[in-house]
C-alpha positions as CSV (number, residue, x, y, z in Angstrom):
1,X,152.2,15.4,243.7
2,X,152.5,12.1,244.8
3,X,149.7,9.3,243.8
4,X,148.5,7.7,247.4
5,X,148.3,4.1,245.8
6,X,147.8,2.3,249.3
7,X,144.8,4.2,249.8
8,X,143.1,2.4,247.0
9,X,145.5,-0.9,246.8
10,X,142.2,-3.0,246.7
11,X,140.8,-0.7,243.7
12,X,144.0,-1.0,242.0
13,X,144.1,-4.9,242.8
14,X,140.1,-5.4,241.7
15,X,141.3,-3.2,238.2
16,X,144.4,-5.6,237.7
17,X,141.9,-8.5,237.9
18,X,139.6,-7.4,236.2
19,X,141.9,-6.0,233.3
20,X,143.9,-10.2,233.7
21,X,140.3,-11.5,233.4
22,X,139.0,-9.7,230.2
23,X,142.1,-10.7,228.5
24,X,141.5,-14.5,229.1
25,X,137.9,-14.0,228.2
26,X,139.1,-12.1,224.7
27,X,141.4,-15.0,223.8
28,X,139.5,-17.9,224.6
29,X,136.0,-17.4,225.0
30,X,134.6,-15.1,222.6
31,X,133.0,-17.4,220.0
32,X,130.3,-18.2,218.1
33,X,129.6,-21.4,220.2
34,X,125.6,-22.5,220.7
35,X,125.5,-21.1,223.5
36,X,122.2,-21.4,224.5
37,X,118.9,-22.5,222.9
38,X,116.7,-19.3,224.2
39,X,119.9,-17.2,223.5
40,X,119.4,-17.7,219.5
41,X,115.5,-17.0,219.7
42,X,116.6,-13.7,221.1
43,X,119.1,-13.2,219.2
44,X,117.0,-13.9,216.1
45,X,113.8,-11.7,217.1
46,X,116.1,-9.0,218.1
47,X,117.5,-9.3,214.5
48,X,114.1,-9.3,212.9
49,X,112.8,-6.5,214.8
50,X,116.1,-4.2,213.8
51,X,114.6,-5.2,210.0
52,X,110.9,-4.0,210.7
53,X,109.4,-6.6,212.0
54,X,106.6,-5.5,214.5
55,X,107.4,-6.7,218.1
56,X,104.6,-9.1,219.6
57,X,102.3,-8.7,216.1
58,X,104.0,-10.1,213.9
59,X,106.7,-12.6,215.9
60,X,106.1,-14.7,218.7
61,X,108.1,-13.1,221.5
62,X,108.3,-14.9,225.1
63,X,109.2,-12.1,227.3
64,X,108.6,-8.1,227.7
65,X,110.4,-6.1,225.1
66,X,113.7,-4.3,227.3
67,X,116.0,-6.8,225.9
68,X,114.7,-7.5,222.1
69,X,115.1,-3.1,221.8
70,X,118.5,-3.2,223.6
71,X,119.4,-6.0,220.9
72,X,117.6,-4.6,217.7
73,X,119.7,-1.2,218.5
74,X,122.5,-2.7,218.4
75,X,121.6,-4.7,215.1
76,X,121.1,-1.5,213.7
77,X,124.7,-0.8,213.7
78,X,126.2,-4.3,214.0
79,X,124.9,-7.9,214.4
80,X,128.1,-9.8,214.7
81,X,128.4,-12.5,217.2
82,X,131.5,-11.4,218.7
83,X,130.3,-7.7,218.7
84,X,127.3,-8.9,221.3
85,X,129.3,-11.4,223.3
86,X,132.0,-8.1,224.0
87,X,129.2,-6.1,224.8
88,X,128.2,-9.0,227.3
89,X,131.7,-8.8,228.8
90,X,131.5,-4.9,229.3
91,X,127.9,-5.4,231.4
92,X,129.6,-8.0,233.6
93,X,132.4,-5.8,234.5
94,X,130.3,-3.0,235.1
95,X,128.8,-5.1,237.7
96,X,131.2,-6.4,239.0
97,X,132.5,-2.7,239.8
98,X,129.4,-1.8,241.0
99,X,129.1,-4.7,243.2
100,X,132.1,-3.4,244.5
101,X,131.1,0.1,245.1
102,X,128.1,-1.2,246.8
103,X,129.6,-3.2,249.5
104,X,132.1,-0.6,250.1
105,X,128.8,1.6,251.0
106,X,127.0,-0.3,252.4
107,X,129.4,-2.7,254.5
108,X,132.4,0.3,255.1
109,X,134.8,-2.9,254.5
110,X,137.2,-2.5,251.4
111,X,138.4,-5.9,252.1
112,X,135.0,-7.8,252.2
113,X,133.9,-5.8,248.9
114,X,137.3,-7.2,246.7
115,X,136.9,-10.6,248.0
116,X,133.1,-10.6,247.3
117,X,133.9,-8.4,243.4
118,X,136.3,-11.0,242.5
119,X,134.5,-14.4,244.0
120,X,131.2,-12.7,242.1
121,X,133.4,-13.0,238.7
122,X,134.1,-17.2,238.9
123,X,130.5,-18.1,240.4
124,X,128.9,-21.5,238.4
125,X,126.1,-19.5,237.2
126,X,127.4,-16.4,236.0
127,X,130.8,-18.5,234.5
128,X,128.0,-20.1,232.4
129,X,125.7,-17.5,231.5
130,X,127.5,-14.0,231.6
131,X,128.1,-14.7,227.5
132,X,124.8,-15.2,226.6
133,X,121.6,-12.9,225.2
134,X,119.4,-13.2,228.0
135,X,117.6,-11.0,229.9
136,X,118.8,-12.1,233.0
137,X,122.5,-10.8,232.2
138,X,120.6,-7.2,232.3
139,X,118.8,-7.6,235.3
140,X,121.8,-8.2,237.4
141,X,123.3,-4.8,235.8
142,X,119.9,-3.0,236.6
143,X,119.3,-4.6,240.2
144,X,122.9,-3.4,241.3
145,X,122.5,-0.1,239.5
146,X,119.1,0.9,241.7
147,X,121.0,-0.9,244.9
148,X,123.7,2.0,244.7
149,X,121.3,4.6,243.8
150,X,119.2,3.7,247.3
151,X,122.5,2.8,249.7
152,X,123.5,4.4,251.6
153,X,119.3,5.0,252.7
154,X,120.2,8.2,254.6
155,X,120.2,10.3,251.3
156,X,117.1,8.8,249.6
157,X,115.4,11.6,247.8
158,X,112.6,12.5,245.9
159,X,114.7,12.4,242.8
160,X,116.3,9.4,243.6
161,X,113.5,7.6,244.4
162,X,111.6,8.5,240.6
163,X,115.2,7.4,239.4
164,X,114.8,4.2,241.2
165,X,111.3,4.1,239.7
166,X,112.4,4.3,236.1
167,X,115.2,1.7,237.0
168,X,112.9,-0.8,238.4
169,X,110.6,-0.5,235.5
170,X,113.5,-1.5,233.2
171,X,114.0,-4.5,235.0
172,X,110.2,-5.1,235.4
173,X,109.9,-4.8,231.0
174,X,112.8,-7.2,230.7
175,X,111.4,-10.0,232.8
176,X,108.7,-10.1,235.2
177,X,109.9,-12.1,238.3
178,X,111.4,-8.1,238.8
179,X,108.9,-7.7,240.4
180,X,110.3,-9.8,243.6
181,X,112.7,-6.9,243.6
182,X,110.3,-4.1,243.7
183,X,108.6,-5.9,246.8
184,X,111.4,-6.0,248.3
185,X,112.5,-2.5,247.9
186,X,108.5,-1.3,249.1
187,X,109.3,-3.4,252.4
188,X,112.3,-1.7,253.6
189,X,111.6,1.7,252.3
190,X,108.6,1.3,254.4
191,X,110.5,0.8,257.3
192,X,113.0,3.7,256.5
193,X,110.3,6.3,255.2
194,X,106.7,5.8,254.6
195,X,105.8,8.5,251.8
196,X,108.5,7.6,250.1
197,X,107.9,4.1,249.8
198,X,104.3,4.8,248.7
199,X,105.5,7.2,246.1
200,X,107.5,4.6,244.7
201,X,104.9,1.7,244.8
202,X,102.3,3.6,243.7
203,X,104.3,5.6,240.9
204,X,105.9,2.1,239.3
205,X,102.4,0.8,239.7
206,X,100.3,3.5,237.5
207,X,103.7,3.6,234.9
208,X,103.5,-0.5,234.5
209,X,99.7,0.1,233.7
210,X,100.3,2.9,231.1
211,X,102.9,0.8,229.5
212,X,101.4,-2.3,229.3
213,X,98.3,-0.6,228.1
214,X,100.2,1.3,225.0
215,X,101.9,-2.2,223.9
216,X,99.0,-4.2,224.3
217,X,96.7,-1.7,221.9
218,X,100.4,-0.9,219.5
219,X,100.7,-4.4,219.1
220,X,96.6,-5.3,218.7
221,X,96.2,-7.6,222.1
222,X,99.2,-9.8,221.4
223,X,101.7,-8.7,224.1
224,X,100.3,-9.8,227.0
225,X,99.3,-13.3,225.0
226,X,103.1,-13.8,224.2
227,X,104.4,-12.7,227.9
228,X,101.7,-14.2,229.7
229,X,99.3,-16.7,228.8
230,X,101.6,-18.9,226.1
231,X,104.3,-19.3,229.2
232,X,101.3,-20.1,231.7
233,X,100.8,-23.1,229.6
234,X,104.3,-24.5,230.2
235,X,103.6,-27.7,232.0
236,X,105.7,-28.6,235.4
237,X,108.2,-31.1,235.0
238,X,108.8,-34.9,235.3
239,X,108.9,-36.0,239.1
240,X,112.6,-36.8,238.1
241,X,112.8,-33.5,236.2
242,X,111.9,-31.7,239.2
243,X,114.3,-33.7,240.9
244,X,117.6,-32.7,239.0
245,X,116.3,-29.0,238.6
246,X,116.2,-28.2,242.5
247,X,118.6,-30.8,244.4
248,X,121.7,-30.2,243.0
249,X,121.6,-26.0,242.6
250,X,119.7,-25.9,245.7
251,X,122.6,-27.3,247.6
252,X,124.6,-25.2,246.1
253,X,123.1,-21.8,247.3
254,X,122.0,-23.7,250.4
255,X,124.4,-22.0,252.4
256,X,124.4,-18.9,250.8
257,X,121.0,-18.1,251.5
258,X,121.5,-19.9,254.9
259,X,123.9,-16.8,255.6
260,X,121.9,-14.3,253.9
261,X,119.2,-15.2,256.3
262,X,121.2,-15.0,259.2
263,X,122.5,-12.0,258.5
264,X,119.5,-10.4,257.9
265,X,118.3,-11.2,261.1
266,X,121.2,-9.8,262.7
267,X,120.9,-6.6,260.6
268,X,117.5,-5.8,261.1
269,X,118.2,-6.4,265.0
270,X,120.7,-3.8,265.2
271,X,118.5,-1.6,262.4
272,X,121.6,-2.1,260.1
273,X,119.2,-0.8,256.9
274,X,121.7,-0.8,254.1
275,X,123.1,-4.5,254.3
276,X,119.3,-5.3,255.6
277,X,118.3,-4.6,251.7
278,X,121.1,-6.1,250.5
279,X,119.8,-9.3,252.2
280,X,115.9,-8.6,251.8
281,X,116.5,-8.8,247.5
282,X,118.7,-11.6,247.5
283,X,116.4,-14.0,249.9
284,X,113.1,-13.1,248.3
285,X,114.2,-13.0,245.0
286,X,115.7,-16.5,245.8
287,X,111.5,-17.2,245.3
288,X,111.7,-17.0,242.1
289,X,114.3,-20.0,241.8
290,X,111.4,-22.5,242.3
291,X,110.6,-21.4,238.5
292,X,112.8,-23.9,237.4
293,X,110.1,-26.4,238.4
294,X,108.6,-25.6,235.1
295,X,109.6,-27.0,231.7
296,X,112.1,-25.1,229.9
297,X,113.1,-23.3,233.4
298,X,116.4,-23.5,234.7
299,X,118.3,-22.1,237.6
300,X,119.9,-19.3,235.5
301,X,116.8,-17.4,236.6
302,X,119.1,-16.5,240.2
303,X,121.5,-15.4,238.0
304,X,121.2,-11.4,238.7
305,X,121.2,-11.9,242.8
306,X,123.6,-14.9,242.7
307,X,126.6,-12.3,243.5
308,X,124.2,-10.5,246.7
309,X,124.0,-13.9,248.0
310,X,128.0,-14.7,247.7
311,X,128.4,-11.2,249.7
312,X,126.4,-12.6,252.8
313,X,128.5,-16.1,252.9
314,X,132.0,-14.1,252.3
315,X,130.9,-11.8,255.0
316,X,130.0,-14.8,257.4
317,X,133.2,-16.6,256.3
318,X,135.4,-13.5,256.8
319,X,133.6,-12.9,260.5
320,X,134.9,-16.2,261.8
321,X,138.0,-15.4,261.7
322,X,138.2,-11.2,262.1
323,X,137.6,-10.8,265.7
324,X,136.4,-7.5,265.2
325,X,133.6,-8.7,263.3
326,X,132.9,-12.0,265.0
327,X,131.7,-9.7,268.0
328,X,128.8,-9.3,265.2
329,X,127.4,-12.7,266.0
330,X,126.7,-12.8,269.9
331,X,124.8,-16.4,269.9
332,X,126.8,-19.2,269.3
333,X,124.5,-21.0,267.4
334,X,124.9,-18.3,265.0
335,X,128.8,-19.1,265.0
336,X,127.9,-23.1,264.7
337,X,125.3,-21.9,261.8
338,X,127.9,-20.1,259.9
339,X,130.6,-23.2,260.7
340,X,128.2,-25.4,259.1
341,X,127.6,-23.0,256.2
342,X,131.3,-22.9,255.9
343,X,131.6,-27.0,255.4
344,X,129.0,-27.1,253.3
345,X,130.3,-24.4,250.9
346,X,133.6,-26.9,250.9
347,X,131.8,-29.7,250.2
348,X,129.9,-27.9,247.1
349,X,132.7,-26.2,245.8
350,X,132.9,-29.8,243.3
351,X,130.1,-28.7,242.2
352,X,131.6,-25.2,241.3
353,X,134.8,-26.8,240.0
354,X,132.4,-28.9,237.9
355,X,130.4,-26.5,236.2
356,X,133.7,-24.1,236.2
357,X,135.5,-26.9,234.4
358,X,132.7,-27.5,231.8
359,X,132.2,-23.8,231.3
360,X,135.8,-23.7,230.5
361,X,136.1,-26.7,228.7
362,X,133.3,-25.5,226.5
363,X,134.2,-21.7,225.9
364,X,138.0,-23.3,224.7
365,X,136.6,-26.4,222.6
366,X,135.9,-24.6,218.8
367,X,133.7,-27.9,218.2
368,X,130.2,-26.5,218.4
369,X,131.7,-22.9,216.7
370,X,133.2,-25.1,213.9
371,X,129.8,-27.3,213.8
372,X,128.1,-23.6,213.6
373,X,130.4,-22.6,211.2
374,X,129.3,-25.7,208.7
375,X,126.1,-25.1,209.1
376,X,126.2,-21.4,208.5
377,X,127.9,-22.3,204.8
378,X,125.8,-24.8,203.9
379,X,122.6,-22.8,204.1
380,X,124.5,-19.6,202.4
381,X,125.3,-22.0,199.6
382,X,121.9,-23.5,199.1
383,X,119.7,-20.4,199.7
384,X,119.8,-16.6,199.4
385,X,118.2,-13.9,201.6
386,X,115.4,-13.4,200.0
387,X,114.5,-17.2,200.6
388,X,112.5,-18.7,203.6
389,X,114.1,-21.3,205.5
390,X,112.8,-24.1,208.7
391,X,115.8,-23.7,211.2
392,X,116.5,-23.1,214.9
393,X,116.4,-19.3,215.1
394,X,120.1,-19.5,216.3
395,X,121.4,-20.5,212.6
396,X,119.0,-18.2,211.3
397,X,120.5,-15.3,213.0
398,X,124.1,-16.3,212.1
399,X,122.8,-16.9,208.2
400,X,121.1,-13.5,208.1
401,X,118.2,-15.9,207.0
402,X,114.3,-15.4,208.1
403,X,112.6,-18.5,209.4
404,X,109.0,-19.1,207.5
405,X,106.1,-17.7,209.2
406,X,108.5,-16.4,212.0
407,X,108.3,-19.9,213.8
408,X,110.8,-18.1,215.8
409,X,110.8,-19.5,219.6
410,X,110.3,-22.9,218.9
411,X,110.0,-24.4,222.2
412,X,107.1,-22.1,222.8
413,X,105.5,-23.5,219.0
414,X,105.9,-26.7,220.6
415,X,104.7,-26.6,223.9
416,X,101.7,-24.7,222.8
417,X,101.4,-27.7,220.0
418,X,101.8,-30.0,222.8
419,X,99.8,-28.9,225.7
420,X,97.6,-25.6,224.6
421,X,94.1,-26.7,223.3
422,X,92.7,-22.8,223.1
423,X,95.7,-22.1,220.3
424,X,95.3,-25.2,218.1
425,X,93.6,-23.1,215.9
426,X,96.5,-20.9,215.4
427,X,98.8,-23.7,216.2
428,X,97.0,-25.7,213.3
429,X,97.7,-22.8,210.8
430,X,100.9,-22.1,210.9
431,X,101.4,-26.3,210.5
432,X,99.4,-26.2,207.7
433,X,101.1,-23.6,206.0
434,X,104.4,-24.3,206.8
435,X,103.6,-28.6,205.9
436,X,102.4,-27.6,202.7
437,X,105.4,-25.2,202.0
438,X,107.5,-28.8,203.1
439,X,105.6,-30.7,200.3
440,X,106.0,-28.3,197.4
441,X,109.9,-28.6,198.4
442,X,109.6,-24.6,198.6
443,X,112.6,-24.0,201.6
444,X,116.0,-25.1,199.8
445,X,117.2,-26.2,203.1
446,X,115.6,-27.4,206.4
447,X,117.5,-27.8,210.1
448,X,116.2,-30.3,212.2
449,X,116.9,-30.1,215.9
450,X,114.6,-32.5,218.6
451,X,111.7,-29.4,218.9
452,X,110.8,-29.6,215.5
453,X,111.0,-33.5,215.3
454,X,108.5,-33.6,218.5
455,X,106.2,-32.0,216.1
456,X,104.4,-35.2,214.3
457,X,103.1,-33.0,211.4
458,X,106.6,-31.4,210.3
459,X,108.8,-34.2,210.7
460,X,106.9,-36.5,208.7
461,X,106.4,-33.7,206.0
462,X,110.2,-33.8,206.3
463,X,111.3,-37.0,206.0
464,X,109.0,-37.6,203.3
465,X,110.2,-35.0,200.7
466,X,113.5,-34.5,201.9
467,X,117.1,-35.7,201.9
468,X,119.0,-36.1,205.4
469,X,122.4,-35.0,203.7
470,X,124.3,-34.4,207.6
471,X,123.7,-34.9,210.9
472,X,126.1,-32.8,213.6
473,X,126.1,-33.2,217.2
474,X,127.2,-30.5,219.7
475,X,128.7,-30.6,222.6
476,X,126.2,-28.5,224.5
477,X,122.7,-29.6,226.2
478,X,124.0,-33.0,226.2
479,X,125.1,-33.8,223.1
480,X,121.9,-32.4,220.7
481,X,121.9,-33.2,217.3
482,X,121.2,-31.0,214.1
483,X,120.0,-32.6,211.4
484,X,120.1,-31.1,207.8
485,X,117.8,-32.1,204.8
486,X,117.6,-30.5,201.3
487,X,114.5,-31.3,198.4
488,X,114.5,-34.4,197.3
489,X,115.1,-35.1,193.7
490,X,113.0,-37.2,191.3
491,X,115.3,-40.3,191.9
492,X,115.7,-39.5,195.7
């Protein structure tokens, strides 16, 4: 029997691009590069909780707990770098094929759904992020897993929609601006089937109470303290800040969300309910991009929709020139709209080649792996296991070393140190502690990156018992610095 390829030459093309791209990525990118800063506190607390350490308690943890189990499980077996950035590569794929599957379902166009599957693979944000810990590169897998279990909405069930449920609650405990998805769900199930909508909203509802509830009395009040309050005290940016954080991504998604709009409009006009929720959880969890106007924020937050937004440009882009599916767009402003969107997309396509170019310029370079690498040697020499150390959790993790007092997400230490006047007490504690452990020369080796040195208390503490011995600058977050001290001596 005879294999039909041209029936599925556009799976069988996806496949060979897919198989072409994970061999590049093998080769060149998988290292042990700084990624990210956040990346290495997650990476770290993941660590610490695969040792015992209790979540929330006993470690300052930033964000609900999905990703820091999914990470401590795996630390269980294996904590290697690589090991986690391959596992990284697996999840994009994955979504990448269900991306795939769901346009096919949704849109009936084979075509439309390779184009869009293999664009999704080379956007800016997921080029620069798909690597990294975060929770966000779960959330995209989660968001298009519950998109194919709803489309086509014709066979919505009962079971389907509890599966939905327990899907959506996965994303909600791995960040909370899920929740712009669960609205968004509850808006067009409404339109499609009332008591099903209301099972779903009101069963996620009473299961995010019951969670929440059992983690904030396991872990003695301090959940909702670390997911909640301690990021409410972030501060909003510098006017100029502000400026850099929305201008230059929002111009870049300007006309994919321009399209998504339009073609949302037209859906819901011709009661086109699939692509209609397509469009509905890409635009309004687009909301959640204005985020970035808070410190330590940036636009990787659209990272999990950033591919449902590329599928409503391609589809515009393809529709101007399929007459079959320009018959789609009646008005001609719409036409003019999408010709406009078109430009605009060729105008900030430097942008993509920019952050394309760096991405790639970056994941090649071994600079900040071999910088890593030096580190990582240094404190293995001049310490031991057992041994408390004052690092950027990042180095910790790659050391199998455990930071004093668990001074774990240190941006969180220092914006809470900075701005939070109801946790000086505690913030004055753990200074104290760890200032006096500084002074007795206790931590055989001490990384200094700019968050601690923003800390008045624990840089002078450094400086004043400690040798500078290197200084290292990376390549990544424009060109930080790591600093590394060891006890002075009697003569020092």
């Amino acid at each position: 029997m005879k294999i039909p390829f041209k029936q599925f030459k556009f799976e069988v093309g996806l496949a060979a691009i897919l198989v072409i791209f994970s061999c590049f990525v093998l080769f060149k990118q998988i290292n042990s590069n700084y990624a990210d800063f956040s990346e290495g506190n997650y990476l770290y607390i993941s660590k610490q909780i695969a040792q015992g350490i209790f979540p929330y308690r006993d470690i300052l943890i930033p964000h609900p707990p999905i990703l820091f189990f999914w990470g401590a499980f795996i630390m269980k077996f294996v904590s290697h770098i690589f090991v986690l950035r391959g596992i990284n590569l697996v999840i994009y794929l994955i979504s990448v094929i269900l991306l795939y599957r769901l346009v096919v379902v949704a849109f009936k166009d084979r075509l439309l759904a390779l184009v869009a599957s293999v664009c999704s693979l080379f956007l800016p944000l997921s080029m620069m992020w798909w690597p990294t810990f975060t929770p966000e590169i779960l959330l995209r897998l989660f968001i298009l897993v519950a998109l194919n279990l709803l489309i086509p909405l014709s066979t919505v069930s009962h079971r389907k929609i509890w599966v939905v449920t327990a899907v959506s609650l996965l994303m909600f405990f791995t960040k909370y601006n899920a929740i712009l998805f669960v609205i968004a769900v509850f808006i067009v199930l409404l339109t499609v089937n009332k008591h099903y909508a209301l099972r779903y909203i009101f069963g996620f509802g009473v299961l995010v109470l019951l969670i929440v509830g059992v983690l904030q009395f396991g872990t003695q009040g301090a959940y909702l303290h670390d997911t909640l309050f301690v990021r409410g005290n972030i501060p909003l940016k510098s006017d100029l800040g502000i400026l850099r954080a929305v201008s230059v991504p929002l111009l870049y998604y300007l006309p994919l969300l321009t399209s998504a709009l339009l073609l949302c409009y037209k859906a819901l006009r011709q009661k086109q309910m699939n692509t209609t929720l397509i469009y509905i959880v890409s635009i309004l969890y687009f909301i959640g991009f204005f985020l970035v106007l808070f410190e330590g924020t940036y636009s990787y937050i659209l990272y999990p929709i950033e591919p449902l937004l590329l599928v409503g440009a391609v589809y515009g882009a393809i529709s101007l020139f399929s007459r079959k599916k320009r018959i789609f767009f009646k008005s001609k402003l719409a036409v003019i709209i999408l010709y406009f969107n078109l430009f605009l997309s060729c105008l900030t396509f430097i942008y993509f080649l920019q952050i394309f170019s760096y991405r790639l310029y970056f994941a090649t370079n071994k600079h900040d792996a071999l910088v890593m690498e030096k580190i990582v040697t240094r404190i293995e020499k001049t310490s031991n296991p057992s041994q408390l150390i004052l690092t950027p959790p990042y180095l910790a993790y790659l050391s199998n070393r455990t930071i004093d007092r668990q001074f774990s997400d240190t941006f969180m230490w220092l914006m809470l140190y900075l701005y939070d006047k109801n946790e000086q007490t505690k913030v004055d504690y753990y200074l104290s502690s760890i200032t006096s452990a500084i002074k007795l020369k206790r931590y055989p080796v001490i990384i200094m990156d700019w968050r601690y040195q923003q800390i008045s208390e624990i840089n002078a503490a450094v400086t004043s018992n400690y040798k500078l011995v290197a200084k290292y600058t990376l390549l990544i977050n424009e060109n930080e610095t790591l600093e590394v001290y060891v006890p002075q001596k009697g003569d020092d």
